[in-house]
N, C-alpha and C positions, 0 to 999 in steps of 0.2 A: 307483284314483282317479288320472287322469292331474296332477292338481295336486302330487300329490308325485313325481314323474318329472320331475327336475332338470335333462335332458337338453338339449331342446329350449330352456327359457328361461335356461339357462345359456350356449349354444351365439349364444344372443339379445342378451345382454348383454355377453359378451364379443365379437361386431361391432360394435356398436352403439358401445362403448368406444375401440373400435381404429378406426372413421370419426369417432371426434366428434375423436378424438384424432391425427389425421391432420388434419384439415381447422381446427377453432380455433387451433393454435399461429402456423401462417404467417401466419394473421391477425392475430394479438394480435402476433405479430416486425415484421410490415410495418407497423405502425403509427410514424408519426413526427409527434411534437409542431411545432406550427406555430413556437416560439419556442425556441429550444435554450436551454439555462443555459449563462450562460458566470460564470467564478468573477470573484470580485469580487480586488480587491488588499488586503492587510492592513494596507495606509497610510493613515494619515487624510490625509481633504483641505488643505489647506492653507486654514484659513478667513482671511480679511479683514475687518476692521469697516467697517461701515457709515459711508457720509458723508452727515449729514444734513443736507441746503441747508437747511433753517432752521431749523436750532438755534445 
């Protein structure tokens, strides 16, 4: 029964492993978000009150 002859779709899936796995990474590395994060500062703003012309 060639179904249990491990040979050939073993020989299948390990290329098949070794091209997906050559070709996805550069892709998913060259990837760059349109908006980088940039860190915030750990000081609070300096708030001011409100002036209210007619109060």
């Amino acid at each position: 029964m060639p179904q249990l002859n491990p040979a050939p779709w073993f020989a299948i899936l390990v290329f098949s492993w070794m091209i997906l796995l050559t070709v996805i990474p550069p892709k998913v590395l060259a990837h760059t978000y349109p908006n980088e994060p940039t860190s915030q500062s750990t000081q609070k703003p300096k708030t001011e009150p409100w002036n209210w012309p007619w109060y």
